[in-house]
N, C-alpha and C positions, 0 to 999 in steps of 0.2 A: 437494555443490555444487548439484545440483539444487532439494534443501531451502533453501538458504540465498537462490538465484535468488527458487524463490516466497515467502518471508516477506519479502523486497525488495518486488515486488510488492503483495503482501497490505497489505504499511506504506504503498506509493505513492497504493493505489486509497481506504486509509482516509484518508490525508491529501488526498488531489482530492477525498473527499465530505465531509469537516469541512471544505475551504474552501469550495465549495458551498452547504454547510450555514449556512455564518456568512455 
C-alpha cells in the first residue's frame, strides 16, 4: 500500500512539473 501511496505521488509531482514546464 505504502508503494503504491508513493508511485501516486511520484506520477502527481511529475505531472505539476510537465505542466510547469509547458
Amino acid at each position: 500500500m505504502f508503494h503504491a501511496q508513493a508511485s501516486a505521488e511520484h506520477l502527481r509531482q511529475a505531472v505539476f512539473v510537465a505542466t510547469h514546464r509547458l
